[in-house]
C-alpha positions in Angstrom: 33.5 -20.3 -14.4 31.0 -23.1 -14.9 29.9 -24.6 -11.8 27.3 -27.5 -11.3 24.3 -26.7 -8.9 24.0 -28.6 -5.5 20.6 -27.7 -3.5 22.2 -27.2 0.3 18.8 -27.3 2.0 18.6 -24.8 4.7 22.0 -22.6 4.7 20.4 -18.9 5.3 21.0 -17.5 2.5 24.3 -18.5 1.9 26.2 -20.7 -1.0 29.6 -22.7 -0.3 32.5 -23.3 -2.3 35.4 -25.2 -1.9 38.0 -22.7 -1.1 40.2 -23.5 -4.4 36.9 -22.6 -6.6 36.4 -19.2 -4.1 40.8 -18.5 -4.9 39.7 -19.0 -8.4 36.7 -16.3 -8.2 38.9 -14.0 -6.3 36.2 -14.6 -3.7 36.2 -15.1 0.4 33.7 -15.5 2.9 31.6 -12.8 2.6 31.8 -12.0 -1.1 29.0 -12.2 -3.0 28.3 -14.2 -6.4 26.0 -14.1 -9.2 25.0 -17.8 -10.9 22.9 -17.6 -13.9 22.1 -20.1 -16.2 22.8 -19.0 -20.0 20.1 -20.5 -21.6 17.6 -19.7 -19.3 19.0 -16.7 -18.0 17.3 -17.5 -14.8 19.7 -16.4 -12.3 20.0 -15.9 -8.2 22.8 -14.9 -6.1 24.4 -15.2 -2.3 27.2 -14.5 -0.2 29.9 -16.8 0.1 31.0 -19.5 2.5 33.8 -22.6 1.9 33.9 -25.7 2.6 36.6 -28.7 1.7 33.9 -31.1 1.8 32.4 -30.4 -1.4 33.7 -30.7 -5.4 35.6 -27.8 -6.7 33.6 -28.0 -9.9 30.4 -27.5 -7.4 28.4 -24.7 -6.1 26.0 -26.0 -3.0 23.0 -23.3 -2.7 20.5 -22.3 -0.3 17.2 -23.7 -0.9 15.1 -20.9 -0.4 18.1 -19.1 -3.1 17.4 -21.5 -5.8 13.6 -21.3 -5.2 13.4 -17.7 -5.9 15.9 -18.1 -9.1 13.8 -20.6 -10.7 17.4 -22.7 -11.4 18.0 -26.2 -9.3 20.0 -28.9 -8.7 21.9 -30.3 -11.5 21.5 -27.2 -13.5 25.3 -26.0 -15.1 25.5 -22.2 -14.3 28.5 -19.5 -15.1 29.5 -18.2 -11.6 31.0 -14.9 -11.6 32.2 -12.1 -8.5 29.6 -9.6 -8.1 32.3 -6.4 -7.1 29.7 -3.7 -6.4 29.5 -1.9 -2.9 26.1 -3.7 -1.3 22.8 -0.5 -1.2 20.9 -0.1 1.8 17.3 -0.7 1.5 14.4 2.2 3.1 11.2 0.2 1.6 10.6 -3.4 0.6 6.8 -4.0 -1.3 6.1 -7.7 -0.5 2.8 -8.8 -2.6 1.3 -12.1 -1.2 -0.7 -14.8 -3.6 -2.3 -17.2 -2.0 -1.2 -21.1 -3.1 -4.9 -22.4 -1.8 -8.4 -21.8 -1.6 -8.2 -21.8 2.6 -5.7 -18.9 2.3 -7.6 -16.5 0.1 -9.4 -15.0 3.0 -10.1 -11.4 3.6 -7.9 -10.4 6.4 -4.7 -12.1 4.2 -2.7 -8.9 4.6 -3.6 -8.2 8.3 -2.3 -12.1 9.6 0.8 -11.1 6.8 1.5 -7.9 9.4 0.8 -10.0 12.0 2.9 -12.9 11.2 6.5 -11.4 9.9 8.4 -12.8 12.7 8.0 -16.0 10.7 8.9 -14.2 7.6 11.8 -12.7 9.3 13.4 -16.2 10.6 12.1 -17.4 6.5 14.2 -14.6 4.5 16.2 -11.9 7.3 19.3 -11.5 6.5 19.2 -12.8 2.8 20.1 -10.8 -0.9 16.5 -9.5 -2.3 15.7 -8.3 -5.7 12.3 -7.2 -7.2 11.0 -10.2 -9.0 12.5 -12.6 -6.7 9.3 -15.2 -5.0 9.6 -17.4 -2.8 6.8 -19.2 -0.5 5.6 -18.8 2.9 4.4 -21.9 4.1 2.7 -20.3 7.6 0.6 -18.5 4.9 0.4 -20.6 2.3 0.9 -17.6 0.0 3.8 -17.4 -2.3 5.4 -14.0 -1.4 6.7 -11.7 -4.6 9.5 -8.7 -3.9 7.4 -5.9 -5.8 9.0 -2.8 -5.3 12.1 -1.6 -2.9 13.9 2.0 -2.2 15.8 2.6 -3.3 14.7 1.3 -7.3 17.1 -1.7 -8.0 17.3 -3.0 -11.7 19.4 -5.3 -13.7 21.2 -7.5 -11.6 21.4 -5.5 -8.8 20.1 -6.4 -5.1 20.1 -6.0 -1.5 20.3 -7.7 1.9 17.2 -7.5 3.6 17.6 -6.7 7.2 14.3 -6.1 8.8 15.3 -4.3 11.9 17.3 -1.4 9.4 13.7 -1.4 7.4 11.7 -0.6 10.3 13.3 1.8 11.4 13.6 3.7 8.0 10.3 3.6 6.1 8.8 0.1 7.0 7.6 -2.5 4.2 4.6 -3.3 3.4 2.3 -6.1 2.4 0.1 -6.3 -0.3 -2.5 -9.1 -2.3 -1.8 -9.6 -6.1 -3.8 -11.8 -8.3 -6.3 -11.7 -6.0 -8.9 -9.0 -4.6 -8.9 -8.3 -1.1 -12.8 -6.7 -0.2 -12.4 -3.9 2.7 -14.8 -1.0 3.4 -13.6 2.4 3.2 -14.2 5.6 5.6 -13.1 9.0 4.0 -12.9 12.4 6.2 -12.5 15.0 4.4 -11.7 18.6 5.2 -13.9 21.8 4.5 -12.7 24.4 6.1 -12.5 27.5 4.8 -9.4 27.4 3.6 -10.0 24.2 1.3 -11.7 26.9 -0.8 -8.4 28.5 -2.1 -8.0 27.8 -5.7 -4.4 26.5 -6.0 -4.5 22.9 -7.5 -3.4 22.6 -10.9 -5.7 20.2 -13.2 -3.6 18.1 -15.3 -3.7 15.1 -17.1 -6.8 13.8 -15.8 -9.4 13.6 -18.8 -9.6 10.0 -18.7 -10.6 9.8 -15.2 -13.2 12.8 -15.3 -14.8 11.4 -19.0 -15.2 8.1 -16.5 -16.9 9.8 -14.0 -19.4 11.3 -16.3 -20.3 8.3 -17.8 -21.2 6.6 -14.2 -22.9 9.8 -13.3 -25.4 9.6 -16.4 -28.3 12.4 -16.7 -27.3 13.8 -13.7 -27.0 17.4 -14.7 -25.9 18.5 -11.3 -22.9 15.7 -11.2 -22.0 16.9 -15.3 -22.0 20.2 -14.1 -19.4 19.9 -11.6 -17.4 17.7 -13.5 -17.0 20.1 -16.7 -15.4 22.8 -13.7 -12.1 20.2 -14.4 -10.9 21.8 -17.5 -7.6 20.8 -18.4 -5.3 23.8 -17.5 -7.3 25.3 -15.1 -7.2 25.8 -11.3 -9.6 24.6 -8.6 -10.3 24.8 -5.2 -8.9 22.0 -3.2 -12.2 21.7 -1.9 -13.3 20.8 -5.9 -10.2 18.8 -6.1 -11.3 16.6 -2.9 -15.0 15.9 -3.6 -13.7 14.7 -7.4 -11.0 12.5 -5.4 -13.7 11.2 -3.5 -16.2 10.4 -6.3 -13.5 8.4 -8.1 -12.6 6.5 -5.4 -16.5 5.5 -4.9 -16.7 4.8 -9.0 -13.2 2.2 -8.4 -15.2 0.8 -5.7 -18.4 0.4 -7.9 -16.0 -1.2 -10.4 -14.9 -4.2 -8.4 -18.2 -5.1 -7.4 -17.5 -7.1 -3.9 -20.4 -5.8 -2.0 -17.5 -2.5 0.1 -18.9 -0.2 2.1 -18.1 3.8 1.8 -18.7 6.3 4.7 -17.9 9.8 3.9 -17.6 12.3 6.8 -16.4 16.2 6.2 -15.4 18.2 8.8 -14.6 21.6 10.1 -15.7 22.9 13.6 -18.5 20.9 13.2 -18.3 17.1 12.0 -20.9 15.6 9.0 -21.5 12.1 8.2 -23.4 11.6 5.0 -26.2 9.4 5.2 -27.7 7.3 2.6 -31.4 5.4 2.4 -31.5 1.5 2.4 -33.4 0.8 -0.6 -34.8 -2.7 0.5 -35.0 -1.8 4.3 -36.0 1.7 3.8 -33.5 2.2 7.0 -30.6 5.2 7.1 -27.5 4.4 7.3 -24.0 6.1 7.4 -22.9 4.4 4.1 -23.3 3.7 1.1 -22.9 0.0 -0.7 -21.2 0.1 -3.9 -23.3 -2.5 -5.5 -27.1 -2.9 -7.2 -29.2 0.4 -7.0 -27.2 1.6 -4.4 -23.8 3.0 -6.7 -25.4 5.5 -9.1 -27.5 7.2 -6.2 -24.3 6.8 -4.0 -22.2 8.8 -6.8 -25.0 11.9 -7.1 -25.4 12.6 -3.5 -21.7 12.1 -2.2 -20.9 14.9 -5.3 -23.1 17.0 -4.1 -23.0 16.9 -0.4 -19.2 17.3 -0.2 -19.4 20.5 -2.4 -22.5 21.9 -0.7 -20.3 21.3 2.5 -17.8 23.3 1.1 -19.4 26.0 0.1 -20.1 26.4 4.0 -16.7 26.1 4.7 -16.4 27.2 8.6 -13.0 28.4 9.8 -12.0 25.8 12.5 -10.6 21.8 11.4 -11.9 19.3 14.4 -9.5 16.7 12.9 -9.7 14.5 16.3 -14.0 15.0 16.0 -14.1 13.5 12.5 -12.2 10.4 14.1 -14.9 9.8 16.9 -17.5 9.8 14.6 -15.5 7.5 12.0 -15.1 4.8 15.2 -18.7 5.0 15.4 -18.7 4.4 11.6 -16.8 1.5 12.0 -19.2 -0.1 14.3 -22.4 0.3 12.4 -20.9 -1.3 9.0 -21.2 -4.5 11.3 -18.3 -6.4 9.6 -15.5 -7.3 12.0 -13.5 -9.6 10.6 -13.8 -7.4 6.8 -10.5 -4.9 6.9 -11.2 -1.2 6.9 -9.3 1.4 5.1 -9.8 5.4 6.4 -8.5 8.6 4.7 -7.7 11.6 6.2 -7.9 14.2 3.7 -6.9 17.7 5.1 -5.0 21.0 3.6 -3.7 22.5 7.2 -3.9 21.4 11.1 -6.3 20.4 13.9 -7.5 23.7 15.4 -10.3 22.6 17.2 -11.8 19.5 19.1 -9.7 16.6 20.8 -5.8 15.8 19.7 -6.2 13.8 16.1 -4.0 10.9 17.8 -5.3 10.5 21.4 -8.7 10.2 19.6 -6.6 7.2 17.1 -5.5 5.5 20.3 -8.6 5.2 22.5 -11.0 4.7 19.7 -9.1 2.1 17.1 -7.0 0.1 19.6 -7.4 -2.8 17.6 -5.0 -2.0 14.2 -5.3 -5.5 13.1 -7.3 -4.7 10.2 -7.2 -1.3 9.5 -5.5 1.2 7.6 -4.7 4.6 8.0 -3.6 7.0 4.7 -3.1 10.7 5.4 -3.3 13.0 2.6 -1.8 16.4 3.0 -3.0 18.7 0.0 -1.4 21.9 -1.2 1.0 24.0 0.4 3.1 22.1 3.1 3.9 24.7 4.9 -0.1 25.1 5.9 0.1 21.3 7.0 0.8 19.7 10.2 2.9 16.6 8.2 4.5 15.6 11.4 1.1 14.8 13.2 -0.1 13.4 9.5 2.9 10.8 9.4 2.1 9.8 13.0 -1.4 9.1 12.6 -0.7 7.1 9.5 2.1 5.1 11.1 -0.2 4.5 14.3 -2.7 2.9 11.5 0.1 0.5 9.2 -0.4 2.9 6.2 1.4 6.2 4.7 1.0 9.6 4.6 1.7 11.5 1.3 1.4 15.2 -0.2 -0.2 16.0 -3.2 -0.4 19.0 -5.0 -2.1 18.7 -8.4 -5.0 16.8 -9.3 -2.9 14.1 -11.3 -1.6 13.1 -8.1 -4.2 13.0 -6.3 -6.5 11.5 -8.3 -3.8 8.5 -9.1 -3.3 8.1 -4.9 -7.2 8.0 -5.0 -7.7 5.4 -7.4 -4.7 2.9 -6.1 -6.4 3.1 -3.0 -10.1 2.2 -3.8 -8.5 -1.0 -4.9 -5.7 -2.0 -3.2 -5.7 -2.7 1.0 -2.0 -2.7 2.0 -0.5 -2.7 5.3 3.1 -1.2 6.2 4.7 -2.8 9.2 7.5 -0.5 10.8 9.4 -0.7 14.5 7.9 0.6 17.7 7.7 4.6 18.2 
């Protein structure tokens, strides 16, 4: 049926009928509707509630509802039962754009994690579709649903019920139109086992012909990139150093003055050092910007595959940690988020416990990020430790066992600082 649109201001979510319209729709409190408008086709939709008090040729919707459909008052829409069972969501993807100048700050997504009680009382409890946007006035950001678990499509949606999604997956929060600057610290595994040669290459010519345009005359670079013939095996070792060049070449590409540290580790614990060219001091970074990037590229290359090819036979997982909290300190930039990587094919067999180290040396999560990155066979892998430390640090862990995969998880990273808020252990 047609119905005319009535903003309701603040009704949580909700739209009313009189309760001859709902008898007409077959509807009751509780049901759910879909209004769209047909020239438009904007639409929206939201659970039912009556009321005598308003026309029976009216439907009177929740603000924050009509906001997020692009439709408003006045506007004629057809009104029809939506009869579908309602899906449980595991993962929301919120991505934030700032609506001023003041709110385009660096640590955006850190006060986002640290402010979703107000996001909570703003949209808990409400139907959620990718697409949908709304604002957030504490944040002056407007706030778009990016992606959800399960996929929904079409005219299909969701209630979002916070507590449910914590306790599941978590959600996460993310900047789009905008870049968010945030140095990076990646630890990377050499043990001897990262020498077995067991990860498919696939797919990946674009990013390698990338790389050996960055790396210019460097025949030592070229050289190792041509191992990456498509159809071919590496080691994971190979697969890891490439990972970790591309994510220093996405890092070079945006151009915001980050900050890479790369540490390997197996008994013993390596951070690569690189020369200040204007202060002539070391330092255990390297800035992807001016004559810094290139020289950045050649050495990381070649350190992490020299590293390799030394490969001891213990992992001090919890060792590479102590030394990236000393990292953290010397890049001197504490209000600038910071993203670490753990990249590691097995488990901690040497050295401190991976978390303990997490929780005395990063007590402050506010703006940092943990990914884990489990690569090759699972059944080598501590996962359950891996999922813990990357919950402890607001990110995710994943396993990769190709370098298509890989490479991809690499390169989303280097550009994108996201943090996933979930319940309490």
């Amino acid at each position: 049926m047609k119905l005319e649109i009535i903003d309701g201001g603040d009704l949580r979510g909700y739209a009313n009928l009189h309760p001859a319209t709902a008898k007409r729709l077959n509807s009751d409190i509780g049901s759910i509707v879909i209004f769209e408008d047909p020239h438009s086709s904007f639409w929206g939709a939201a659970e039912i509630r009556k009321s005598k008090d308003i026309d029976e040729n009216q439907i009177v919707v929740d603000s924050l509802v009509l906001e997020a459909s692009l439709l408003m008052e006045g506007d004629e829409v057809e009104v029809v039962l939506y009869d579908e069972d309602m899906i449980a969501l595991e993962y929301v993807e919120f991505g934030l754009k700032p609506l001023t100048e003041d709110a385009n700050t660096d640590d955006l997504v850190s006060r986002a994690a640290e402010s979703f009680d107000t996001l909570e009382k703003l949209i808990g409890g409400r139907l959620v579709y990718p697409g949908m946007s709304f604002n957030w006035p504490e944040l002056d950001v407007k706030v778009e649903i990016l992606t959800t678990r399960p996929s929904l499509s079409g005219k299909s949606f969701a209630k979002l019920a916070f507590e449910a999604l914590k306790e599941r997956t978590g959600y996460q929060f993310k900047t789009i139109g905008i870049a968010t600057p945030f140095n990076a610290i990646l630890c990377i595994d050499t043990s001897g086992s990262m020498k077995t040669t067991d990860v498919p290459v696939q797919d990946i010519a674009h990013a390698r012909e990338g790389l050996k345009d960055l790396a210019g005359d460097n025949p030592e670079v070229q050289a190792f990139l041509d191992r990456f013939e498509e159809g071919s095996k590496v080691s994971r070792a190979e697969a890891a150093a490439m990972a970790v060049l591309l994510y220093l070449a996405e890092k070079v590409g945006r151009g915001y003055g980050e900050k890479v540290a790369v540490i390997t580790f197996e008994k013993s614990v390596s951070e690569m050092t690189f020369l200040d060219s204007e202060t002539g001091e070391v330092q255990p970074f390297v800035e992807c910007t001016g004559r810094e990037k290139a020289l950045g590229l050649q050495i990381i290359s070649t350190h992490v595959v020299d590293k390799v090819e030394e490969g001891g036979t213990l992992t001090a997982m919890g060792s590479s940690l102590q030394t990236a909290a000393d990292i953290l300190d010397a890049f001197g930039e504490k209000t600038k988020p910071t993203m670490l990587i753990m990249l590691t094919d097995g488990m901690t067999t040497f050295g401190p416990p991976p978390l303990k180290v997490l929780k005395e040396q990063f007590p402050d999560r506010s703006r940092l990020v943990i990914y884990c990155i489990g690569l090759g066979e699972r059944s080598e892998i501590d996962e359950e430790l891996m999922l813990a430390m990357a919950q402890y640090g607001n990110g995710t862990y994943r396993h990769v066992d190709n370098m298509r995969d890989l490479l991809e998880w690499y390169g989303r990273l280097a550009t994108e600082f996201a943090v996933v808020v979930r319940g309490e252990d």
